[in-house]
LUMTI-416267 format. One record per atom (N, C-alpha, C): residue in one letter; atom name; x, y, z. Coordinates in pm, whole numbers. Example, Ala and Ser with C-alpha at 12.3 -4.5 7.8 and 13.67 -1.06 7.14 Angstrom:
BEGIN
@resn = A	name = N	X = 1319	Y = -569	Z = 780
@resn = A	name = CA	X = 1230	Y = -450	Z = 780
@resn = A	name = C	X = 1320	Y = -330	Z = 780
@resn = S	name = N	X = 1285	Y = -225	Z = 708
@resn = S	name = CA	X = 1367	Y = -106	Z = 714
@resn = S	name = C	X = 1290	Y = 3	Z = 787
END
This chain:
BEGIN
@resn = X	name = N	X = 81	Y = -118	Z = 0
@resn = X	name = CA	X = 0	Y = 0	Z = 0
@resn = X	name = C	X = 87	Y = 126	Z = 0
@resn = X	name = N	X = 172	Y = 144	Z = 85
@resn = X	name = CA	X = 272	Y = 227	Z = 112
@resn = X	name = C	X = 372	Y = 247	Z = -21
@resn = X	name = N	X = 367	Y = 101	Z = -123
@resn = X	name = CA	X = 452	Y = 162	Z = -217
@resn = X	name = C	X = 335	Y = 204	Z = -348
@resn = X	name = N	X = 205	Y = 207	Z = -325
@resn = X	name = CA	X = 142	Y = 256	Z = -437
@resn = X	name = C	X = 109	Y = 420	Z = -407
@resn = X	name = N	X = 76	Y = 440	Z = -250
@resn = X	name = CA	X = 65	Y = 569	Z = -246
@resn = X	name = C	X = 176	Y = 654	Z = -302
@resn = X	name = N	X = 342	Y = 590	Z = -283
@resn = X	name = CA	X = 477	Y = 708	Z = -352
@resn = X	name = C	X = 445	Y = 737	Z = -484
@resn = X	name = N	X = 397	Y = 626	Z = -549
@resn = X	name = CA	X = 363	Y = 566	Z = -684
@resn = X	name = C	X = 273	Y = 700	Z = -697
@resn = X	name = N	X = 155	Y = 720	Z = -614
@resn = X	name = CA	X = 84	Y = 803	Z = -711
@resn = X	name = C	X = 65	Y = 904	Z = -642
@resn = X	name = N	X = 210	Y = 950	Z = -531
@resn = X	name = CA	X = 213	Y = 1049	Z = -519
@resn = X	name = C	X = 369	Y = 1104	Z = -641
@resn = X	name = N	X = 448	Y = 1010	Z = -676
@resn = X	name = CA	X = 496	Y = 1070	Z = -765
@resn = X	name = C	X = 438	Y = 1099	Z = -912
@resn = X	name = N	X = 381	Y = 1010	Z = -948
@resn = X	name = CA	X = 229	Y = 1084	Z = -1080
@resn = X	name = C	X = 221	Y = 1207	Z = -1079
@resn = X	name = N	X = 161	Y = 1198	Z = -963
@resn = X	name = CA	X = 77	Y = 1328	Z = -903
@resn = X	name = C	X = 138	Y = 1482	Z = -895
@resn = X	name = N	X = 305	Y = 1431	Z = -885
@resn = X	name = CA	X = 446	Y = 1521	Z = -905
@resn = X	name = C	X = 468	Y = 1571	Z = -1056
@resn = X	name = N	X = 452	Y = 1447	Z = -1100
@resn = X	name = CA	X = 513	Y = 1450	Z = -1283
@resn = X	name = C	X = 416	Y = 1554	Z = -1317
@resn = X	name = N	X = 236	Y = 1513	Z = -1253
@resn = X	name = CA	X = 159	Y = 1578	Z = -1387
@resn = X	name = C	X = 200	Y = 1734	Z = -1354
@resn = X	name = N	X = 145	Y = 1745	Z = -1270
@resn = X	name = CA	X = 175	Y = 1884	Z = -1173
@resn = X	name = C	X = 319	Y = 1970	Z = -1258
@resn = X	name = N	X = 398	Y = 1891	Z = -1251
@resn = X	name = CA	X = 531	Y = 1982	Z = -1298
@resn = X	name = C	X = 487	Y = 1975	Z = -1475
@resn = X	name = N	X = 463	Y = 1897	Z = -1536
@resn = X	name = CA	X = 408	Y = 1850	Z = -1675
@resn = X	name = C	X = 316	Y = 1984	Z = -1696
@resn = X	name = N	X = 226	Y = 2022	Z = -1622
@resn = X	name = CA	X = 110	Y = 2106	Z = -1607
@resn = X	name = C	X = 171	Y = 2257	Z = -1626
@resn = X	name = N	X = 278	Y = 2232	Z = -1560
@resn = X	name = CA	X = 312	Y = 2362	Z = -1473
@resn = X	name = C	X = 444	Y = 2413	Z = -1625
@resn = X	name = N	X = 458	Y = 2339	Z = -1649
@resn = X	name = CA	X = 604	Y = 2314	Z = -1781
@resn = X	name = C	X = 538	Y = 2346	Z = -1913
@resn = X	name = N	X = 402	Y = 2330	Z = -1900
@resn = X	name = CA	X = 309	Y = 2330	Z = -2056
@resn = X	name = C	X = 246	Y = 2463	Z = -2054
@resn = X	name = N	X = 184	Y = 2518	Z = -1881
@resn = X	name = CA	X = 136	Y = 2652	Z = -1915
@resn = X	name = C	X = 246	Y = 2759	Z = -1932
@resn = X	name = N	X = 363	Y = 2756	Z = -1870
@resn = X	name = CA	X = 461	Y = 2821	Z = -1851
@resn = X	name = C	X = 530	Y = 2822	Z = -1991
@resn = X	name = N	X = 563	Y = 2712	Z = -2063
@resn = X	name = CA	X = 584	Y = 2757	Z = -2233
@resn = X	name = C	X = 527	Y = 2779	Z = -2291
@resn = X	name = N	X = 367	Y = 2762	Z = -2292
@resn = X	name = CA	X = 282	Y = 2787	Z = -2365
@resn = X	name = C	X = 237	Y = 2973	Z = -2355
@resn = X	name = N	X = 244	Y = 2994	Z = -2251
@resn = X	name = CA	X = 244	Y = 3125	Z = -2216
@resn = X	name = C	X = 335	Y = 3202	Z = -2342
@resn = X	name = N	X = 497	Y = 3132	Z = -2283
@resn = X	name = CA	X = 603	Y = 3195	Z = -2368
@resn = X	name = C	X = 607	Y = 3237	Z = -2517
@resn = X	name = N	X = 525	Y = 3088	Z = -2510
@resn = X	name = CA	X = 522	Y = 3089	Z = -2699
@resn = X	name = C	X = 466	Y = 3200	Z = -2759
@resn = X	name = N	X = 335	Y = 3149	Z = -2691
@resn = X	name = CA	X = 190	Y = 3287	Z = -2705
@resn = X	name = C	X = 270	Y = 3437	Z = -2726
@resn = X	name = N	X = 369	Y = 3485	Z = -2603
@resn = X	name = CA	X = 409	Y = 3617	Z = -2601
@resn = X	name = C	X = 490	Y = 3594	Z = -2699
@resn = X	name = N	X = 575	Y = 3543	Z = -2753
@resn = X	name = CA	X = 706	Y = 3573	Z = -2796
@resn = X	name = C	X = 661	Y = 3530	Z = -2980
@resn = X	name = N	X = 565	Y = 3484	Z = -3006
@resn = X	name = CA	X = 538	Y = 3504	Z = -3152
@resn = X	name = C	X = 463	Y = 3634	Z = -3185
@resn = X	name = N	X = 376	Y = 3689	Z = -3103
@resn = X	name = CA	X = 327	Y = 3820	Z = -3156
@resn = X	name = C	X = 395	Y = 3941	Z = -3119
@resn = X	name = N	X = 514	Y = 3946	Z = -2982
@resn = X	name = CA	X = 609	Y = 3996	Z = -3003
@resn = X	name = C	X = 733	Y = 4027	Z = -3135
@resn = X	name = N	X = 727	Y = 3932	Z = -3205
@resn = X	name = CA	X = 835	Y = 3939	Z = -3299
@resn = X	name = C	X = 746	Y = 4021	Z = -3441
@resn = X	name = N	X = 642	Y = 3974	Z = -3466
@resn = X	name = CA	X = 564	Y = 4082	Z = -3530
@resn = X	name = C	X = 555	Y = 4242	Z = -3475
@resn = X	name = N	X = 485	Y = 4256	Z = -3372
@resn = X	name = CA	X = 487	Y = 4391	Z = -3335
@resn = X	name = C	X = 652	Y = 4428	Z = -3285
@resn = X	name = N	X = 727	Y = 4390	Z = -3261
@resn = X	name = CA	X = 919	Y = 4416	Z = -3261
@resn = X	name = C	X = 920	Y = 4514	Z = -3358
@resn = X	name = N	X = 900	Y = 4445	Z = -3481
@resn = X	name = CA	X = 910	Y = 4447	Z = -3606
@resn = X	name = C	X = 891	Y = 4564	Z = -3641
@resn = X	name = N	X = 746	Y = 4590	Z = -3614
@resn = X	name = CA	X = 637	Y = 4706	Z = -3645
@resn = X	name = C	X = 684	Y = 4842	Z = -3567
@resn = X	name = N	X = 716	Y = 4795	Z = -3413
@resn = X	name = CA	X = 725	Y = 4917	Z = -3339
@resn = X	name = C	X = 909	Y = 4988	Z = -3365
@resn = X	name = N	X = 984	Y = 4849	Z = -3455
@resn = X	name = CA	X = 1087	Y = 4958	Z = -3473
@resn = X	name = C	X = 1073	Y = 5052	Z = -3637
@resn = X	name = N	X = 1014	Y = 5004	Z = -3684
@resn = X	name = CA	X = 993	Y = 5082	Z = -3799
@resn = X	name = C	X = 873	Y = 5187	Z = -3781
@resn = X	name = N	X = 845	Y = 5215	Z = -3661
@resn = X	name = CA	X = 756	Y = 5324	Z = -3601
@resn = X	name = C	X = 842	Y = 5409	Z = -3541
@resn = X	name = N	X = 913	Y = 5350	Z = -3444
@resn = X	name = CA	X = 1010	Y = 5414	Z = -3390
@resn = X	name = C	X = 1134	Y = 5483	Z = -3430
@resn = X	name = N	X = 1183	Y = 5412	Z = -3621
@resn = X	name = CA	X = 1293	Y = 5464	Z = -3639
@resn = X	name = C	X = 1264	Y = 5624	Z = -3704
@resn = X	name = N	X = 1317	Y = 5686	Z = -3644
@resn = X	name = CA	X = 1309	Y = 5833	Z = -3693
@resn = X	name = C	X = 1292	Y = 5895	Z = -3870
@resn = X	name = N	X = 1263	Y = 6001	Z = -3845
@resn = X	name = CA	X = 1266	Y = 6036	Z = -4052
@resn = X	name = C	X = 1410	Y = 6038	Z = -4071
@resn = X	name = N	X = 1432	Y = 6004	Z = -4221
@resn = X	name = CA	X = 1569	Y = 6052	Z = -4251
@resn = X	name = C	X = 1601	Y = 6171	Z = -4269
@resn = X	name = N	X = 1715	Y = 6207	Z = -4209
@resn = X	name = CA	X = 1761	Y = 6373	Z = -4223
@resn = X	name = C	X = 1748	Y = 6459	Z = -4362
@resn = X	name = N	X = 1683	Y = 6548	Z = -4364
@resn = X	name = CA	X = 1697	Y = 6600	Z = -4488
@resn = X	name = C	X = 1824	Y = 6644	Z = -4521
@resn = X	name = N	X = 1818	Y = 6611	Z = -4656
@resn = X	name = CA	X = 2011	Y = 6723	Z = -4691
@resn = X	name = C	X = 1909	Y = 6817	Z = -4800
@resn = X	name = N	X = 2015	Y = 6896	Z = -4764
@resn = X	name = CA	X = 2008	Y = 7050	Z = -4854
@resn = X	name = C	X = 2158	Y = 7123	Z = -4874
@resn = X	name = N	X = 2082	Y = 7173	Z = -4960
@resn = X	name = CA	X = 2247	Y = 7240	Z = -5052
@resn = X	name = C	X = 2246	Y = 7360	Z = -5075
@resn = X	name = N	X = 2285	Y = 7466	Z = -5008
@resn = X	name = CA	X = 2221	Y = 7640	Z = -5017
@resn = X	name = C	X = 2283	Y = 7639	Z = -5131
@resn = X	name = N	X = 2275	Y = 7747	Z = -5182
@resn = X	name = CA	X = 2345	Y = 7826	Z = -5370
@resn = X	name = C	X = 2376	Y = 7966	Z = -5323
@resn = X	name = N	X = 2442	Y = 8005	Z = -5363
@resn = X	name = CA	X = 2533	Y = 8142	Z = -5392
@resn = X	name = C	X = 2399	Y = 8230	Z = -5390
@resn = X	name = N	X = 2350	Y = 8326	Z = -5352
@resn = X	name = CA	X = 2233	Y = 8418	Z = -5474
@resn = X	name = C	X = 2268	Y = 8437	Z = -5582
@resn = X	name = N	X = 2163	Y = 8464	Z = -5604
@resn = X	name = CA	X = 2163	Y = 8513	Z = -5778
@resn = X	name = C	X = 2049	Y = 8643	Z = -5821
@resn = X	name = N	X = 2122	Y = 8723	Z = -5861
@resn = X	name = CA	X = 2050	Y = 8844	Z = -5920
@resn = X	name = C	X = 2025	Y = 8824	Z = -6051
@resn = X	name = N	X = 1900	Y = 8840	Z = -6127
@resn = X	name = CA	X = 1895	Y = 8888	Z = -6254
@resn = X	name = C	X = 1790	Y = 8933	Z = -6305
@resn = X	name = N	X = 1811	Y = 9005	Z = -6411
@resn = X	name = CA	X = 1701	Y = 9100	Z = -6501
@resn = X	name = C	X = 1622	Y = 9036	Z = -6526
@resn = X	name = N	X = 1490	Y = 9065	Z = -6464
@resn = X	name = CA	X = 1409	Y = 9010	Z = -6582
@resn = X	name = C	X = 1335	Y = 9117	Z = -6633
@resn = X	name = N	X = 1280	Y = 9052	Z = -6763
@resn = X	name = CA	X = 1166	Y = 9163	Z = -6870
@resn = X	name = C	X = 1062	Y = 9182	Z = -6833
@resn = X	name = N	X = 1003	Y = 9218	Z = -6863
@resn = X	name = CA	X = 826	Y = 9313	Z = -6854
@resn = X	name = C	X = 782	Y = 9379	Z = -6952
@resn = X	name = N	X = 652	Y = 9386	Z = -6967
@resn = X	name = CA	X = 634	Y = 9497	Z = -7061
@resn = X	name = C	X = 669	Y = 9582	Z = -7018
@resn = X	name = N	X = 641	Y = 9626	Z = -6919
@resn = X	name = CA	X = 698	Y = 9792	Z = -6908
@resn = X	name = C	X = 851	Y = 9834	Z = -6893
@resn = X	name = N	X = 915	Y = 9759	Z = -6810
@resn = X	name = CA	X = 1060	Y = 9790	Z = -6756
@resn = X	name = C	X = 1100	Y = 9649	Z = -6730
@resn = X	name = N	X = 1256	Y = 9675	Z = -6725
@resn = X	name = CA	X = 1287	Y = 9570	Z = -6635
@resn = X	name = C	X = 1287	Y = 9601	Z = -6501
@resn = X	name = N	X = 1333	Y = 9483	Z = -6452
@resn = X	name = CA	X = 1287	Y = 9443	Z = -6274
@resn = X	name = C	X = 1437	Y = 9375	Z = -6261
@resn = X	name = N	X = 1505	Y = 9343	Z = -6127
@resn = X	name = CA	X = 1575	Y = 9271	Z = -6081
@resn = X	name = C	X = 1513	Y = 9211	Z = -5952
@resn = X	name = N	X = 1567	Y = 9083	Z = -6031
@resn = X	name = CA	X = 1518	Y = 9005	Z = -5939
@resn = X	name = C	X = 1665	Y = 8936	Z = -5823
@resn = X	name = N	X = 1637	Y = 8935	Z = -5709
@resn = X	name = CA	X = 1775	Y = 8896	Z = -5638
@resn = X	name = C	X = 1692	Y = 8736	Z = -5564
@resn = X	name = N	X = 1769	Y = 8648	Z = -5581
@resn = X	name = CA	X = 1714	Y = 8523	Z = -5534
@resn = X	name = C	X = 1809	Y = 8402	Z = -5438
@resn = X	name = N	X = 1778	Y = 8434	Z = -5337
@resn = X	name = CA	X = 1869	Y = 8262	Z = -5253
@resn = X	name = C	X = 1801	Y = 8127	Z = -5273
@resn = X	name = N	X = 1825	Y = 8029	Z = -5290
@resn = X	name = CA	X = 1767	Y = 7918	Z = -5354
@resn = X	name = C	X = 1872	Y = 7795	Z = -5248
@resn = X	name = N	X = 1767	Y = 7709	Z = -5181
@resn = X	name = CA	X = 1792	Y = 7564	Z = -5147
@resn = X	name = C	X = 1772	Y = 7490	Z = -5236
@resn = X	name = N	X = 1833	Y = 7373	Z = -5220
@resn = X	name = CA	X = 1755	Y = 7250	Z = -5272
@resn = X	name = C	X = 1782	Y = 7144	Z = -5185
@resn = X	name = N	X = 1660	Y = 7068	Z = -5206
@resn = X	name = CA	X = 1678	Y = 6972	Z = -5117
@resn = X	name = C	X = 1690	Y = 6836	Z = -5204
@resn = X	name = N	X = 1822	Y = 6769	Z = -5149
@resn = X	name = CA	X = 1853	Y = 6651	Z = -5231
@resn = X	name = C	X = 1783	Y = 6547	Z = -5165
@resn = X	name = N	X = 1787	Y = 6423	Z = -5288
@resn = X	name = CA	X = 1759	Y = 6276	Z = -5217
@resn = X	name = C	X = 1895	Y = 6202	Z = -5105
@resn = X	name = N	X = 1978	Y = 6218	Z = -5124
@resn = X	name = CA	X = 2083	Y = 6174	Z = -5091
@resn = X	name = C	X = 2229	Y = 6245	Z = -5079
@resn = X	name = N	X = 2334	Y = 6176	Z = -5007
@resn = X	name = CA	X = 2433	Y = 6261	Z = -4967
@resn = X	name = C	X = 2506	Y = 6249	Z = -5132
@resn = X	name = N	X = 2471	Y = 6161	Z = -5186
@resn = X	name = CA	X = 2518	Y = 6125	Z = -5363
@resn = X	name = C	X = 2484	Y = 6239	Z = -5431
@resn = X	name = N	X = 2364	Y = 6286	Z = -5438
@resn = X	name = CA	X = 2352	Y = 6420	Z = -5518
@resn = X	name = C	X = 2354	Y = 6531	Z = -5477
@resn = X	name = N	X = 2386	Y = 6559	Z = -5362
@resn = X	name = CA	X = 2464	Y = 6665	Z = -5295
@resn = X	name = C	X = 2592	Y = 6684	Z = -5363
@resn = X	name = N	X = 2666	Y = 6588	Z = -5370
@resn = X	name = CA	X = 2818	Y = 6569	Z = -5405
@resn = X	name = C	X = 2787	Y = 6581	Z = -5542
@resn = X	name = N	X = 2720	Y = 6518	Z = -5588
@resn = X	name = CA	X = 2711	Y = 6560	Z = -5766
@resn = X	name = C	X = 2705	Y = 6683	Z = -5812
@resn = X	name = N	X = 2564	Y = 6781	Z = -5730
@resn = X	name = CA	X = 2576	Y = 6901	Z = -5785
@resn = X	name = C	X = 2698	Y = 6963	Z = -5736
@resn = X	name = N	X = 2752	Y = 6933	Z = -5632
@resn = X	name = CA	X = 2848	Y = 7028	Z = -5573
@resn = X	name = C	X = 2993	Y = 7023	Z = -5716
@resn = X	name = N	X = 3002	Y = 6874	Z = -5738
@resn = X	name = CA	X = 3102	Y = 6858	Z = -5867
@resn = X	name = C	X = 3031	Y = 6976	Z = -6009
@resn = X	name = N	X = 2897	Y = 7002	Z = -6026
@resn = X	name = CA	X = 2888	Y = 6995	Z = -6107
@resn = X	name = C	X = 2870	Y = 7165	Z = -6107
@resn = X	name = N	X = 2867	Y = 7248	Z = -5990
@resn = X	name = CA	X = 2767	Y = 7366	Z = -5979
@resn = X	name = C	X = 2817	Y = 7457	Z = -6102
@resn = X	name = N	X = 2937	Y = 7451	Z = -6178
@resn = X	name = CA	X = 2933	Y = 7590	Z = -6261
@resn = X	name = C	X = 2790	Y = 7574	Z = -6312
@resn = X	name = N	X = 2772	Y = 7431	Z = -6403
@resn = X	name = CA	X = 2641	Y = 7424	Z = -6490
@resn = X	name = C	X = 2533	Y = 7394	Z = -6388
@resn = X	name = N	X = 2519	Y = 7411	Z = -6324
@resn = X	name = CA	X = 2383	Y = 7424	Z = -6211
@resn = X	name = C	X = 2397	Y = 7553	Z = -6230
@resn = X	name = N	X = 2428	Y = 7619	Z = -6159
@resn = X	name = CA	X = 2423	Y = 7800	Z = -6131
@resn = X	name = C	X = 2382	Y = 7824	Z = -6332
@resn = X	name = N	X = 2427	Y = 7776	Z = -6384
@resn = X	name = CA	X = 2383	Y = 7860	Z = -6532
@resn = X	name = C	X = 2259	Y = 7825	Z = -6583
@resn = X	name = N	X = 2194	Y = 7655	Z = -6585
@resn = X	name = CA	X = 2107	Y = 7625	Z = -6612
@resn = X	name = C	X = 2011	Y = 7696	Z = -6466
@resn = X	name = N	X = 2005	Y = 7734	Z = -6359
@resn = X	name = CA	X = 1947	Y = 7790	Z = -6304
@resn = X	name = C	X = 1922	Y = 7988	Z = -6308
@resn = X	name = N	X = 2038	Y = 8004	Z = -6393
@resn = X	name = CA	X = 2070	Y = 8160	Z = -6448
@resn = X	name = C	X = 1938	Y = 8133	Z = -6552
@resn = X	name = N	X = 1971	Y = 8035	Z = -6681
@resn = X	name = CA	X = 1892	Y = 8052	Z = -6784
@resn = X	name = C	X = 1762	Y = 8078	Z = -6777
@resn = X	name = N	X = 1720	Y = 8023	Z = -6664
@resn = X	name = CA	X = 1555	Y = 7969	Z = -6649
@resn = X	name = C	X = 1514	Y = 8090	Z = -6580
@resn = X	name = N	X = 1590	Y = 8139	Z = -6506
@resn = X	name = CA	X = 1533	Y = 8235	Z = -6465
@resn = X	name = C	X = 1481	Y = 8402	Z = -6547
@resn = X	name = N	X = 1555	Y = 8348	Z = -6671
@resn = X	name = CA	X = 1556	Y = 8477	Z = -6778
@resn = X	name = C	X = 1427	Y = 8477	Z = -6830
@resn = X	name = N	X = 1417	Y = 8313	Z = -6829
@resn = X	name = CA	X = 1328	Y = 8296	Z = -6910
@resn = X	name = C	X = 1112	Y = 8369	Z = -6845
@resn = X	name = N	X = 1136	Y = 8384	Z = -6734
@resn = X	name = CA	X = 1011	Y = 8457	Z = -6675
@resn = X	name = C	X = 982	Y = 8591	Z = -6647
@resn = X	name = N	X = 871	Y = 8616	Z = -6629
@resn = X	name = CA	X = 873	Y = 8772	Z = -6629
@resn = X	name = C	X = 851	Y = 8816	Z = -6470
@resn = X	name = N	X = 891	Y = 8947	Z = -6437
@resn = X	name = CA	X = 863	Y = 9009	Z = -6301
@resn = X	name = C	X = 701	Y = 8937	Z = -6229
@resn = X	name = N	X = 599	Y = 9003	Z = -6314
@resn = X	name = CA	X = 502	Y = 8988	Z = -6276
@resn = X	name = C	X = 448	Y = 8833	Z = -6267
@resn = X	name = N	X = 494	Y = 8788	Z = -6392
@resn = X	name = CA	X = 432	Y = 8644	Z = -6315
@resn = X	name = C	X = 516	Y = 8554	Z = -6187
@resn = X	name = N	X = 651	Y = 8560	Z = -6154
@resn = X	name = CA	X = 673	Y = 8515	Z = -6053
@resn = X	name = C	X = 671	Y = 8628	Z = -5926
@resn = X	name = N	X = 602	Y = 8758	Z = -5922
@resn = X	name = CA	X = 534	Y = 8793	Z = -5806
@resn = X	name = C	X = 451	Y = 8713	Z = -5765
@resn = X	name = N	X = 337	Y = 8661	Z = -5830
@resn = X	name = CA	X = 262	Y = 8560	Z = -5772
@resn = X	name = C	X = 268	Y = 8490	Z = -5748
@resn = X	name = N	X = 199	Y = 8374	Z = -5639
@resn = X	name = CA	X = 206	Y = 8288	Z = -5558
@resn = X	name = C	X = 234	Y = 8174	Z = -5691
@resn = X	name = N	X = 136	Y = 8132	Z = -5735
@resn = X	name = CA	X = 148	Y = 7973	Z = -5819
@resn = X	name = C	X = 283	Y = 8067	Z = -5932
@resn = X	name = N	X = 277	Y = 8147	Z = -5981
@resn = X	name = CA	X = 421	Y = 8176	Z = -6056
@resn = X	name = C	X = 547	Y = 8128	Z = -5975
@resn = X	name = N	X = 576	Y = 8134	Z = -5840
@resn = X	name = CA	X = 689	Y = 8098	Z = -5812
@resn = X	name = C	X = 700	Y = 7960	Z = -5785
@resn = X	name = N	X = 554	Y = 7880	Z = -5771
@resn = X	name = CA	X = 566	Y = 7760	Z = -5724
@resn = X	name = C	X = 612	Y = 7689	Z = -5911
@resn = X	name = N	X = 528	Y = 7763	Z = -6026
@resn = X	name = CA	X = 570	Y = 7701	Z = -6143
@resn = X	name = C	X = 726	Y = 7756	Z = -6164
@resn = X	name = N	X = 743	Y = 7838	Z = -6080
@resn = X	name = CA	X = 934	Y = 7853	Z = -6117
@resn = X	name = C	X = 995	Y = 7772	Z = -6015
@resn = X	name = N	X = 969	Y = 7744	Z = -5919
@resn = X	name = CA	X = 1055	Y = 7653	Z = -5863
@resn = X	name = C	X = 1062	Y = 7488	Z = -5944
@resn = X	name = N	X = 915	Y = 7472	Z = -6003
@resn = X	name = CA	X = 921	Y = 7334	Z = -6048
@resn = X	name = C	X = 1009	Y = 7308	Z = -6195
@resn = X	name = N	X = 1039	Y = 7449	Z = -6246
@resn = X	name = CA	X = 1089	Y = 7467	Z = -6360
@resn = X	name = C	X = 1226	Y = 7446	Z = -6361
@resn = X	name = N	X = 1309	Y = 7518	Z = -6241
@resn = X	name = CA	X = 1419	Y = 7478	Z = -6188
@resn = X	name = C	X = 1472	Y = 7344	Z = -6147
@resn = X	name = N	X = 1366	Y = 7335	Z = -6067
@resn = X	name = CA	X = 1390	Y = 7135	Z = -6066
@resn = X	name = C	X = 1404	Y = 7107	Z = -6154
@resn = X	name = N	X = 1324	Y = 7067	Z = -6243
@resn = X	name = CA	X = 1387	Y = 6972	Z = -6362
@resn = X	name = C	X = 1471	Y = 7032	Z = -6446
@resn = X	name = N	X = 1526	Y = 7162	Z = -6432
@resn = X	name = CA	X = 1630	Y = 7200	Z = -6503
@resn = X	name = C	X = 1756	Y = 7136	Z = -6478
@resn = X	name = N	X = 1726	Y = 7172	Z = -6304
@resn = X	name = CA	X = 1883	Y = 7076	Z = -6229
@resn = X	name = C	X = 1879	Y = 6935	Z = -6225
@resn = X	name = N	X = 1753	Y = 6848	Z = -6229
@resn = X	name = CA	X = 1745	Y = 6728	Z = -6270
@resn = X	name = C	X = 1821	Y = 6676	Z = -6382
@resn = X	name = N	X = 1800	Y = 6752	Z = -6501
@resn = X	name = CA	X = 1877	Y = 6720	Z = -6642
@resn = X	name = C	X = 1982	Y = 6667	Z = -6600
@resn = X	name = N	X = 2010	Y = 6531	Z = -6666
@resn = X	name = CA	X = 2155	Y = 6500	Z = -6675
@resn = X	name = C	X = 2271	Y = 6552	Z = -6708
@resn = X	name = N	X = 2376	Y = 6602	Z = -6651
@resn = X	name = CA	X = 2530	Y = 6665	Z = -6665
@resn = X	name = C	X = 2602	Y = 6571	Z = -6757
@resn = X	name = N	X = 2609	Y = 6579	Z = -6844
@resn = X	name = CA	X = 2717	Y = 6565	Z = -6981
@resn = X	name = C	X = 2869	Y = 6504	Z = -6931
@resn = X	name = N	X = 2929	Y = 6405	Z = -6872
@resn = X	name = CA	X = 2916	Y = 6271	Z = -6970
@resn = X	name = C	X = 2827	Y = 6187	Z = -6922
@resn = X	name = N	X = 2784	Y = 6259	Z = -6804
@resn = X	name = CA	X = 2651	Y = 6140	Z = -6706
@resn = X	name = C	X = 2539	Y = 6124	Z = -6798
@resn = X	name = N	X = 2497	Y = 6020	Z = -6735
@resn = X	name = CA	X = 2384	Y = 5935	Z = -6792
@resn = X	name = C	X = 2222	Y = 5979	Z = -6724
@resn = X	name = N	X = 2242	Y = 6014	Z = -6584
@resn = X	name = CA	X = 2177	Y = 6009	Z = -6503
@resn = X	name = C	X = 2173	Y = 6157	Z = -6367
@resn = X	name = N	X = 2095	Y = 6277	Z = -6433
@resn = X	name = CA	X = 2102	Y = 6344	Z = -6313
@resn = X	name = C	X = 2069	Y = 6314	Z = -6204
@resn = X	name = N	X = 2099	Y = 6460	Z = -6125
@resn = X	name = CA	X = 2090	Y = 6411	Z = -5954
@resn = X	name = C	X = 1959	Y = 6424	Z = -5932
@resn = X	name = N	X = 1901	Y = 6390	Z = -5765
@resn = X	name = CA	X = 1788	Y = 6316	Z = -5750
@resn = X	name = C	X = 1706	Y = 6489	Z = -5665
@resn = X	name = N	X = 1672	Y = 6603	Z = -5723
@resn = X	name = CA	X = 1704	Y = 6712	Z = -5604
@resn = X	name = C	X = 1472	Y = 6668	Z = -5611
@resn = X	name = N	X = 1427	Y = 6700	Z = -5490
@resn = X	name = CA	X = 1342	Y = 6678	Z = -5485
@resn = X	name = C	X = 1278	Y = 6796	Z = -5477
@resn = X	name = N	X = 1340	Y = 6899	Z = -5402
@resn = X	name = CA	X = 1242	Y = 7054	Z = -5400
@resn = X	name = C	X = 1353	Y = 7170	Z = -5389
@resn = X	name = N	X = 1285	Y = 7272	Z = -5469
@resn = X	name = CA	X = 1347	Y = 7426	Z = -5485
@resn = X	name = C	X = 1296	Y = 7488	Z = -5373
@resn = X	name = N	X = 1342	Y = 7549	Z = -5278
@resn = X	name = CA	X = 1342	Y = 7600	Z = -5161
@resn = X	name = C	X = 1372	Y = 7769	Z = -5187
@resn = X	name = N	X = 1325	Y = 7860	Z = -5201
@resn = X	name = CA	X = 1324	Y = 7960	Z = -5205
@resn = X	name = C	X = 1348	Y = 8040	Z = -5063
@resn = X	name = N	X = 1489	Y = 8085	Z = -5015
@resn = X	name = CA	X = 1528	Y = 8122	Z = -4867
@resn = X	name = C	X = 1490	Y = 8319	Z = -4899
@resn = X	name = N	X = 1532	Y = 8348	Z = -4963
@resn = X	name = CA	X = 1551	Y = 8500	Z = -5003
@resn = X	name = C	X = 1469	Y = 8503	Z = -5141
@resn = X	name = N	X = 1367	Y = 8613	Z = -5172
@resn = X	name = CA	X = 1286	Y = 8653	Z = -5321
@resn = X	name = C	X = 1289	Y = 8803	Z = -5295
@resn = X	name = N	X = 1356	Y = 8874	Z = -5381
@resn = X	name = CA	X = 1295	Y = 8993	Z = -5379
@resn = X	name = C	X = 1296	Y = 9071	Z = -5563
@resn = X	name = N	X = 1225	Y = 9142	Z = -5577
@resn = X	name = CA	X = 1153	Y = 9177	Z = -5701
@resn = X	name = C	X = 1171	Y = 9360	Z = -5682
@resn = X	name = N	X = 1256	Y = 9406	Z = -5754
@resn = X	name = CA	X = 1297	Y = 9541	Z = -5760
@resn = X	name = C	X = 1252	Y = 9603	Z = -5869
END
């Protein structure tokens, strides 16, 4: 009798720890698979924006036409690149940046870039001016926006 009670008081041990071994990983499992999803999620929530780069420019003054008179126009100009790559590109490349950004600017009149959507269609005009590929490249730089720091209209 005495050796069936050890008997099924050790059972009684196994299931118990068996019990205790199944909720205790099972728990684990439970946390640690929807953890690795939301991990996942909360570091690509958490990882910060990427820094913008920008590239100030020299000013630039120039005439523009009108019917009536000319005007000078004096202008500081950002741009904001995709990457530290086309930062370094225009920086290799700025004589012909500064000129293709000279040209374009000839090309408008006082009065229409006084106005609001005039300067937003001159900034977009500039972009893809400086977009154009540089000669022997294949592939201009990546600049995403004309940033207008200084405008003034004389």
């Amino acid at each position: 009798m005495r050796f069936l009670n050890t008997i099924l008081l050790i059972l009684i041990l196994v299931a118990v720890c068996a019990g205790g071994a199944l909720l205790y990983f099972g728990k684990l499992g439970m946390q640690s698979g929807p953890q690795v999803g939301t991990g996942i999620e909360k570091e690509a929530e958490a990882a910060p924006p990427a820094t913008p780069i920008f590239l100030a420019l020299d000013p630039f003054t120039v005439t523009l036409q009108d019917n009536h008179m000319p005007q000078i126009l004096y202008l500081e100009i950002t741009l904001r690149v995709a990457d530290q790559t086309a930062r370094n590109y225009l920086i290799e490349y700025m004589p012909e940046v500064r000129n293709r950004i000279l040209t374009e600017l000839s090309r408008h009149s006082s009065s229409r870039v006084q106005q609001t959507d005039g300067r937003i269609a001159l900034a977009e005009s500039l972009r893809k001016a400086i977009n154009a590929p540089y000669p022997p490249r294949q592939n201009g730089p990546d600049v995403m926006g004309v940033l207008f720091t200084a405008f003034v209209v004389q």
